[in-house]
N, C-alpha and C positions, 0 to 999 in steps of 0.2 A: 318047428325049431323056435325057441324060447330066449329072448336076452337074456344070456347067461352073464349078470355082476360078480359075482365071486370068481370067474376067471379075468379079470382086469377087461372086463368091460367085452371079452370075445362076444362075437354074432357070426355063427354059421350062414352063411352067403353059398346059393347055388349058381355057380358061375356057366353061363349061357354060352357070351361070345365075344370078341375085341369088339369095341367101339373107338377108332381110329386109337387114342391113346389111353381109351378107357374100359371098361370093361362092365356088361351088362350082366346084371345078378336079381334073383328074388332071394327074398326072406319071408319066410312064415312066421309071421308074428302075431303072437295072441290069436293064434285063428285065421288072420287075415293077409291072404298072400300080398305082398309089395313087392315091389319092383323099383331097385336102383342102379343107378350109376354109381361104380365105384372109380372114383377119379385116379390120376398118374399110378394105375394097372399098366405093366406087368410091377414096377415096383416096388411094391407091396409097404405102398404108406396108400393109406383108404381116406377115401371120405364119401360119405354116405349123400346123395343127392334122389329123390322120387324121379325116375322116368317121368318125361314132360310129354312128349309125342300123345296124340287122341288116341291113338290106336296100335296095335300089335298084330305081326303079321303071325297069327297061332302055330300055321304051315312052318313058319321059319322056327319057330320057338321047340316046336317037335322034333324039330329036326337038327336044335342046336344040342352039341355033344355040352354034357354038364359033370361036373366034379365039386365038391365041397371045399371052400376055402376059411380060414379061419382069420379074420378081419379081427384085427383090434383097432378100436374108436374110441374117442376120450368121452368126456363125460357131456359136453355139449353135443357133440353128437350126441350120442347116444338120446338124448332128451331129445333132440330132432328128429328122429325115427322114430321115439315114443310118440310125440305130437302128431306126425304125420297117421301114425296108425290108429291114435284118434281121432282124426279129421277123415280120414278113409270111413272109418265106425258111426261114425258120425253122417255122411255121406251117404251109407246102404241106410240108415235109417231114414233120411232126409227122400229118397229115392222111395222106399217102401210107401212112406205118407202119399206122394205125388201119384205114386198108380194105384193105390189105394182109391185115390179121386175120380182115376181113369176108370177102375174098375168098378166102381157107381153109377158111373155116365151109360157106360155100358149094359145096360141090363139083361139082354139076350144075346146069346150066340150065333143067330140066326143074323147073317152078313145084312141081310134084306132090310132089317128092322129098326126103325130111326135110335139116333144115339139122343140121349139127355145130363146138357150139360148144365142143367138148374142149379146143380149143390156144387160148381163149382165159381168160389166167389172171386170178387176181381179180383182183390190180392194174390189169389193160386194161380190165377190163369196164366201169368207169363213162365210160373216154372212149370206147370200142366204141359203148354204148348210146347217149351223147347226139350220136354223130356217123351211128346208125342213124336216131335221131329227127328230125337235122338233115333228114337226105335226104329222109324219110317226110315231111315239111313241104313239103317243094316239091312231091309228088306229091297233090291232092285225092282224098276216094275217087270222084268222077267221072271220074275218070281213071286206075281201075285196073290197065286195060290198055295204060296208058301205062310205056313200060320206063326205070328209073334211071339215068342215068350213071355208073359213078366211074370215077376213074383211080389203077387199080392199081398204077402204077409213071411216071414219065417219058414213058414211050412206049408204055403198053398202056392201054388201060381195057376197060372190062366193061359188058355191059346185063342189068339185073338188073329183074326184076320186083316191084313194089311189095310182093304180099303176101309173097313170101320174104324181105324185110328185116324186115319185121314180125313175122315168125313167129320170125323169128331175134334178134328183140327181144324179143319173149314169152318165151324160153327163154332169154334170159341175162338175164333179170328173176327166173325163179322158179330159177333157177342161184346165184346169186349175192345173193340177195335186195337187190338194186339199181334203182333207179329213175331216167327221164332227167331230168337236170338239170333240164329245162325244164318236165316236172309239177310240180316242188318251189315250192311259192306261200309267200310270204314276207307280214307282215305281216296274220297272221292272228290275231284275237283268240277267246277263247273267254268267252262272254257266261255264260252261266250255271254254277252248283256244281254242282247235282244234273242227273242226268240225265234230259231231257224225254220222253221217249222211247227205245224199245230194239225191238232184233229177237231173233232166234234166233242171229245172231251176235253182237252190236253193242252198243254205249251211244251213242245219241246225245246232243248238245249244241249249244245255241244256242252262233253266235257270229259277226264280224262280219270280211268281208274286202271290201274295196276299195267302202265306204262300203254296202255292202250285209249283209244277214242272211241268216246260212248256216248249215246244218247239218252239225257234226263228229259224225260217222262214225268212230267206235276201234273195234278187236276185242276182244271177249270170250274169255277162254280160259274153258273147262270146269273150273272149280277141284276137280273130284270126281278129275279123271284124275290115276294114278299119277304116270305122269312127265310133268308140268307142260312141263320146259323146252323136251322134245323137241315136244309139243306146240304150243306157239309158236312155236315155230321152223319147224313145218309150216306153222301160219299165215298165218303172216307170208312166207314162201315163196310159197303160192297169191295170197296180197293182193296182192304184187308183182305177179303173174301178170292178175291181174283190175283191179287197175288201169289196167295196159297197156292192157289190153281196151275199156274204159271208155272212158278216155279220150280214144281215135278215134270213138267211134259221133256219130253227129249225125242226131237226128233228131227230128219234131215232140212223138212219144210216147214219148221214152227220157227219162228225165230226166240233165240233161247231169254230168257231173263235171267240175269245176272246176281240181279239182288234189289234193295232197293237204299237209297240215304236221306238218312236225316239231318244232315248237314251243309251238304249237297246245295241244293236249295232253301230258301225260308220256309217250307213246308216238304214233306216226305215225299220221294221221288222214283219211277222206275228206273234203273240203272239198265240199260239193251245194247247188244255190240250198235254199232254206228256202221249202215250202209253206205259207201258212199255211191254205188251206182241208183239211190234213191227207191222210186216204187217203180213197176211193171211200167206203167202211164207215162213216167221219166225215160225208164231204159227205153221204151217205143219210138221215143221222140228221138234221144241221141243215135240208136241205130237208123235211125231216117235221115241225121244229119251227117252222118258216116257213110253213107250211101246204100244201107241195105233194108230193101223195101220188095216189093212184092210178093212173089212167091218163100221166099228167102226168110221175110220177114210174117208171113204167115208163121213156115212152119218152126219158128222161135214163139211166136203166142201161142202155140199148140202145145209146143212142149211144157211152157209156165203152166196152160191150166191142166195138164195131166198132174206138174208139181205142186198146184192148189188140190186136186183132187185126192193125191197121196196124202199131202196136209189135213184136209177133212176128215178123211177116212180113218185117220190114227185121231182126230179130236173127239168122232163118235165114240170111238171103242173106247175112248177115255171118259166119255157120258160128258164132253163138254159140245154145245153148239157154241160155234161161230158167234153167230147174230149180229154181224156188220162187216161181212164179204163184198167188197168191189175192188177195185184197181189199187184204190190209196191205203188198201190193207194190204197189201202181196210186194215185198221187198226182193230185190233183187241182188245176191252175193256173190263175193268177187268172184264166183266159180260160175255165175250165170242161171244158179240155182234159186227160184221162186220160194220163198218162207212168208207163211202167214203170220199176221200180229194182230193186234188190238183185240180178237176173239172175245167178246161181250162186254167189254170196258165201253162201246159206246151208251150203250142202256143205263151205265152207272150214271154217266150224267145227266139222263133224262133228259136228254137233247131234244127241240122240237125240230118237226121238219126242216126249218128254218136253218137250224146249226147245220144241218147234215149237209143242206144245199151250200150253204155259205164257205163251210169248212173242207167238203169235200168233192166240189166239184156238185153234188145231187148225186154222189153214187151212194149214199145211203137210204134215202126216202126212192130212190127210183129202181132199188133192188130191191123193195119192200115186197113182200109176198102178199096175194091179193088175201089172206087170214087175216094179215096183220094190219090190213087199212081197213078190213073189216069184219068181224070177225064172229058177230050175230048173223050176219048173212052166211057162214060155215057154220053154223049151231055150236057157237063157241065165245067165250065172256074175255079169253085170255086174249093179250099181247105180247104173249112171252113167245119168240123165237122158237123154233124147233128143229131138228135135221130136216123135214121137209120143207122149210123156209129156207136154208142154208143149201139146200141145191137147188130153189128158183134163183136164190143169188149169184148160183155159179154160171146158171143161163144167160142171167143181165150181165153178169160179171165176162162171158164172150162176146157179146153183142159192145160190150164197153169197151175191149181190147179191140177188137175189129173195128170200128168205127171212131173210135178216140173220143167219144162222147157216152153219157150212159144212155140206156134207151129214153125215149121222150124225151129229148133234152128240151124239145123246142116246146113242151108243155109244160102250163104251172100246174105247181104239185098238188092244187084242185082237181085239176084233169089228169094228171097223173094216176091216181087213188082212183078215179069214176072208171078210167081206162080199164087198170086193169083189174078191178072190181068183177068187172063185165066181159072179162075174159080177152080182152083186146092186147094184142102184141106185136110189137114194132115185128118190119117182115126182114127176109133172110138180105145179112148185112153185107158192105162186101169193103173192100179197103180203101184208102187214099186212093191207091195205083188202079182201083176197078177190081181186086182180085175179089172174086165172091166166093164166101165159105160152104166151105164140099158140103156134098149129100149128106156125108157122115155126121160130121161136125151137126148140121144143120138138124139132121134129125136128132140127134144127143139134145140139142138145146131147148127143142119142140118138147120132149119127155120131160127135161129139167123143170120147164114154166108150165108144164099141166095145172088147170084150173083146180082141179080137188086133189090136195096136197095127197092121198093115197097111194092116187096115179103117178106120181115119181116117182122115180129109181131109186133104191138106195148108192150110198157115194160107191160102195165095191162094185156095182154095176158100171159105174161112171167112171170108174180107173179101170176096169175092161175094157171099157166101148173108148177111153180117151186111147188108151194105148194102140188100136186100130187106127183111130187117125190121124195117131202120129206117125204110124209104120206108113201111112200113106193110100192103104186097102182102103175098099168101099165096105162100109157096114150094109151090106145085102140084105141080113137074114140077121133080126133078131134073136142073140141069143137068151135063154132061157133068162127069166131072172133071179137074182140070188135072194133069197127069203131073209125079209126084213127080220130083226130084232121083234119077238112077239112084245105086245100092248104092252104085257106085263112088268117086260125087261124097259121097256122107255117110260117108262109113266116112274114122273119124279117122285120120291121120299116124300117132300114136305117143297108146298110152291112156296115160291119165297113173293112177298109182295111185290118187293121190286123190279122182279122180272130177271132175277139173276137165268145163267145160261147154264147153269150146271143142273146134274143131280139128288145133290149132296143133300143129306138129311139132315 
């Protein structure tokens, strides 16, 4: 349908459905379908406004009953709907250019195969990333294996697969130290001065977004390191990178991230709901101050790390490790439900021993897998984390709930490292009150801290054997185990120097 001027300005409108006093219509203009509001509908005096909402329900639009109406609009109108439908025209082009870019990066079809985001300069990269994230919104991750449309040109398009748009947004995130539009959360306050809380990277801070209390999340730089600036700009580089990360996972035991702000703080901030019953380590304490302890309060640490092990086991199949699992990583929500955080954000700040001990008690350096204190002695160069460092963590990570301490606490992290280099491990723990942890339990933890990372379980073995000992049963008879992810499927794209925890190419 075509602006027809020689009928006083008439425009044929396809009339959808009420909108309380108005009335929803497209027009096919020049080609280009539009979609408006026509205002004080049923009365039939119009005025043309473009549909603002992101999105349209198609289901609904199908199914809305439609008839031709004849709209007459003066001449400013009119010029308004001309503009818009060049700004639309304007728009598919501005669109085409930007996956055109996408469509470079990409050079094989083949999911497996690194992306290359060279020929994308920094100027593109913020409309690249939020038109990667547009796409990545319409695919859920139930629908992995669902392939992306775009159209690369007029008359060619492309089916691309969900995770290589991601991956290729992960990398021109920690490329460009850039973030998608649509993380960036606006109207963030920050509630308190001093800081309530900290990590091995972090300062946290109360503060309040969309009538709720939240926790801002800043990075800490190493104020000891020579050159400072390059150092944050590492940072801030990985944070990019791990936000990306983040901000896709959805699950009962991750805890969600929200977004992040730049305003928020003097420098760029995690935005996270605000726990207020604290980490696992805290709720331990107040249910002992409440009166429930022994057996009682066993079988509440048993349930949290069956709720750490569900959290893992969705972080694997997401190809992210952990890689800084203990106590003061496992929050506790108002429903009394275990949610993992911080997953590889400690590595970002290159913390030495020292931070971890300082900041978190020692449950980072003392949940360290003997790999990773040494790691020529496993015929291996790397310190990068992996799932089988991530379930020795889960072993420390019992022994730390049971005991309130992490293992060795009573050694320095010299001996710490020699200990258990050499295969040495604290023996089977038992609580405040004397309760000592079952056979079950006891032998799950044994598997967990096996000396040659091989010999662990994977985590779906570990949400088997936890749910036994939460039911209470003796784990008798080793069940079968479940076959790991072959070599192929865990061996990362491209190692990132920094010791990032993902796979991403």
């Amino acid at each position: 349908m075509n602006i027809d001027r020689n009928n006083g300005g008439g425009l044929y409108l396809t009339y959808l459905t009420d909108i309380g006093e108005n009335a929803l219509c497209t027009a096919d203009i020049q080609s280009v379908q539009c979609i408006y509001v026509i205002e004080e509908y049923p009365n039939r005096v119009y005025t043309a406004k473009p549909w603002s909402l992101p999105s349209l329900d198609v289901a609904f639009l199908q199914a809305a009953r439609s008839h031709h109406i004849d709209a007459r609009l003066n001449d400013t109108e009119m010029a308004d709907i001309e503009n818009s439908t060049s700004s639309t025209n304007d728009t598919r082009s501005n669109d085409i250019t930007v996956l055109k870019l996408v469509d470079s990066a990409i050079p094989s079809d083949d999911p497996k195969d690194a992306t290359d985001d060279s020929g994308i300069a920094t100027e593109d990269a913020q409309e690249v990333m939020d038109k990667l994230w547009d796409l990545l919104g319409t695919n859920p991750s139930s629908e992995k294996s669902k392939r992306i449309t775009i159209s690369v040109s007029e008359n060619r398009t492309r089916e691309i697969f969900p995770e290589v748009l991601f991956r290729l947004c992960v990398k021109l995130a920690g490329h460009h130290r850039k973030l998608p539009s649509a993380i960036i959360l606006q109207n963030v306050q920050r509630i308190s001065n001093e800081s309530e809380a900290a990590g091995g990277f972090a300062d946290i801070h109360s503060g309040q977004y969309g009538g709720q209390k939240v926790a801002l999340k800043s990075l800490r730089a190493n104020s000891s390191e020579a050159s400072k600036q390059s150092v944050q700009d590492e940072m801030l580089k990985e944070f990019c990178r791990e936000v990306i990360l983040w901000s896709r996972l959805r699950h009962i035991h991750i805890l969600p991230l929200l977004g992040v702000s730049e305003h928020a703080e003097a420098k760029i901030c995690m935005v996270l709901p605000w726990e207020d019953r604290g980490n696992v380590k805290d709720r331990i304490i107040k249910l002992r101050e409440n009166g429930t302890a022994g057996d009682l309060l066993v079988s509440n640490i048993h349930k949290w790390l069956l709720h750490v092990a569900f959290g893992l086991d969705y972080l694997h199949e997401e190809k992210i490790v952990h890689g800084d699992l203990h106590g003061g990583n496992i929050l506790i929500d108002e429903l009394d439900n275990a949610r993992l955080t911080d997953f590889g954000l400690g590595v970002i700040a290159d913390a030495t021993p020292l931070n971890y001990a300082s900041k978190h008690g020692g449950g980072g350096y003392s949940h360290r897998a003997p790999e990773l204190h040494d790691p020529e002695a496993f015929g291996t160069k790397s310190t990068r984390p992996t799932p089988s460092s991530d379930v020795y963590a889960f072993a420390c990570t019992a022994i730390e709930l049971y005991t309130a301490k992490p293992p060795f606490s009573d050694q320095s992290l010299f001996q710490i490292g020699s200990k258990v280099v050499k295969g040495e491990r604290p023996g089977k723990p038992l609580t405040a009150e004397g309760v000592v942890m079952s056979n079950s339990m006891w032998r799950l933890t044994q598997q967990c801290w096996a000396q040659n990372p091989k010999d662990r379980p994977a985590v779906k073995n570990i949400v088997r054997d936890m749910k036994i000992v939460v039911s209470g049963k003796e784990l008798l008879v080793v069940a079968p185990e479940v076959p790991k992810p072959s070599a192929e499927k865990q061996q990362p794209l491209e190692v990132h120097s920094t010791g990032c925890q993902c796979y991403i190419a």
